[in-house]
C-alpha positions in Angstrom: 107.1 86.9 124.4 107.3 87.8 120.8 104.6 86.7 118.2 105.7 85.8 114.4 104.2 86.0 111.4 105.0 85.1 107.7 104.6 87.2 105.1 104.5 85.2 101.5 105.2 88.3 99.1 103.7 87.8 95.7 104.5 84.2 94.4 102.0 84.6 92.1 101.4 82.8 88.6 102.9 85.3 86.4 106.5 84.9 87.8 106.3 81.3 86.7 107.9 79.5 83.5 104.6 80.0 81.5 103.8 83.6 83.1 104.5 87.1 81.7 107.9 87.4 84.0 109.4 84.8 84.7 111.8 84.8 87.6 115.1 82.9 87.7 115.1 80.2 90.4 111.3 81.5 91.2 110.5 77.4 91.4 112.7 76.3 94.0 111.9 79.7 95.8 108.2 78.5 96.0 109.2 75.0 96.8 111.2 76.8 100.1 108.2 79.0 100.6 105.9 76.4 101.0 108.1 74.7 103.3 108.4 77.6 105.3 104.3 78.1 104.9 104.0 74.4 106.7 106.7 75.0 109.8 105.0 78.1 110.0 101.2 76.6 110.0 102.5 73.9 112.3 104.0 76.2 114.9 100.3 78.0 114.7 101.5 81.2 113.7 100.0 84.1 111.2 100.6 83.0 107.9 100.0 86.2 105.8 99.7 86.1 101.5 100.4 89.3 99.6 99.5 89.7 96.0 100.1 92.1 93.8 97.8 93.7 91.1 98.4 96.7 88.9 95.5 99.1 88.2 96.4 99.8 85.1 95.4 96.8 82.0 98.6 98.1 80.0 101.1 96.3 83.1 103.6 94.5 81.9 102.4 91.5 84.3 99.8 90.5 87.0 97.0 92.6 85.6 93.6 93.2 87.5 91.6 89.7 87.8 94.3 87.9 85.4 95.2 84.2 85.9 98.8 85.3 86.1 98.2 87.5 88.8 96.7 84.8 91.1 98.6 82.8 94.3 100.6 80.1 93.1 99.1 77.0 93.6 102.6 76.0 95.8 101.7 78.6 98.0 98.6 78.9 98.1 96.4 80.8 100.8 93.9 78.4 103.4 90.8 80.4 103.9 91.8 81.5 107.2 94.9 83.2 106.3 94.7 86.5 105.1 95.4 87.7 101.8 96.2 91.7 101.0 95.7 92.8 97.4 98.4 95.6 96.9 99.2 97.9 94.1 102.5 99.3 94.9 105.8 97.9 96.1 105.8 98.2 99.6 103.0 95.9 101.3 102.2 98.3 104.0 101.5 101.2 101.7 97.2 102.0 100.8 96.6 97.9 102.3 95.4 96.2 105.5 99.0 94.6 106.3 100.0 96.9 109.2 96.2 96.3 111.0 96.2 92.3 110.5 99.9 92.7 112.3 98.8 94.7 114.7 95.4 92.8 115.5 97.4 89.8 116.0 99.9 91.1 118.3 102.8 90.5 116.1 106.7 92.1 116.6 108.4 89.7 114.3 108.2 89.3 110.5 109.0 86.1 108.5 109.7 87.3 104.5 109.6 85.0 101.7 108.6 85.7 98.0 109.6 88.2 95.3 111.3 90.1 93.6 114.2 89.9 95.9 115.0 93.7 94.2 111.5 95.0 94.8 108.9 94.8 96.9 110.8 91.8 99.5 113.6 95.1 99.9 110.6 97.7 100.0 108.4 95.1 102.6 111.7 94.6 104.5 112.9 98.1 105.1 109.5 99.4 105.8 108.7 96.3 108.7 111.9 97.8 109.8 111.1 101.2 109.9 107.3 100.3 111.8 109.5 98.3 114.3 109.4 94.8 113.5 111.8 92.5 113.7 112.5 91.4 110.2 114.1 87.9 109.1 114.5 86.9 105.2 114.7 83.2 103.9 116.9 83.7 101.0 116.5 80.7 99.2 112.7 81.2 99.2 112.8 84.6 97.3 113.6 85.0 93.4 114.9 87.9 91.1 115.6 88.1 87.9 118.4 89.7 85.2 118.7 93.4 85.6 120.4 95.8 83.1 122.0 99.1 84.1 124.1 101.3 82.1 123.9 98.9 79.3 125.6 96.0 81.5 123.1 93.1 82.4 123.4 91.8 86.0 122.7 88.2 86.3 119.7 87.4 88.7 121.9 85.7 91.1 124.1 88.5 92.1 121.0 91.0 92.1 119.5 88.6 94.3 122.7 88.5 96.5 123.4 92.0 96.3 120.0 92.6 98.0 120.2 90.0 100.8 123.8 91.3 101.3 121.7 95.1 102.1 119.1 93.7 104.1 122.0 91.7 105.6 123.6 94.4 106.7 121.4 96.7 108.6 117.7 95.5 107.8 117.3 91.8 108.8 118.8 88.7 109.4 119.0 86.4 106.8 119.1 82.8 106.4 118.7 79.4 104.2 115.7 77.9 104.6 117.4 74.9 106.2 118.9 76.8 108.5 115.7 78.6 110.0 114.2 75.1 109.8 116.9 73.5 111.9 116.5 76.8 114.7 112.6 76.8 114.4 112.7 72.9 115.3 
């Protein structure tokens, strides 16, 4: 029988309104993520809390031991659910993830969080590559505006662009209504 776990991927102060960078949509993200958090707590499986941190006090955002770089309070951790500090984008790499996954017997990965573009793609494709089975609630991960090539791509098609890659040959993805509605 397989054993799932949620991953909550960096819904952290500084992505807020009132934080460093901001994320378009990042509230109703969080308000999806913490209703994934409570199906998730309710069905008794791993919830697991990334946070990022830089190393470096030059960052742009969520800079060692800042309020910004602190859980969200929508989202936040119960002191039985793990949190992994990271530094990088991928959540496996230099952390603890792969060995909490592993202690607990877990094949399948529940992904929430953000930046859609960044380190939900890199946790995604890396799951992936270690064998998990990967599944992405959309509507509970934010972006934001990218530029490339002097053309600025609006946060919602960089966030669909990336669910439409995962999409493809990563994970499944789905609303959070819709996982809701299969988990019940």
């Amino acid at each position: 029988m397989s054993k799932q776990a949620l991953i909550v991927v960096d819904i952290q102060n500084d992505y807020f309104p009132t934080g460093k960078w901001p994320l378009v949509g990042i509230d109703a993200a969080a308000d999806n993520a913490a209703r994934i958090i409570q199906a998730t707590r309710d069905a008794g499986d791993l919830v697991v809390h990334i946070r990022h941190e830089f190393t470096r006090n030059d960052a742009p955002f969520f800079l060692p031991n800042s309020e910004g770089a602190k859980l969200h309070p929508k989202v936040i951790n119960r002191t039985d659910e793990p949190v992994v500090l990271k530094h990088f984008i991928n959540s496996f790499r230099e952390t603890e993830l792969k060995a909490i996954l592993d202690q607990h017997d877990i094949d399948e990965l529940l992904i929430v969080g953000a930046m859609s573009h960044m380190c939900i793609d890199g946790i995604t494709r890396a799951a992936v590559d270690f064998g998990y089975k990967a599944t992405v609630i959309h509507d509970a991960c934010a972006s934001r505006d990218l530029e490339f090539n002097g053309i600025t791509v609006p946060a919602a098609q960089v966030h669909a662009a990336f669910m439409a890659a995962l999409g493809f040959g990563y994970a499944t993805v789905v609303s959070t209504a819709a996982y809701l509605q299969s988990a019940a």
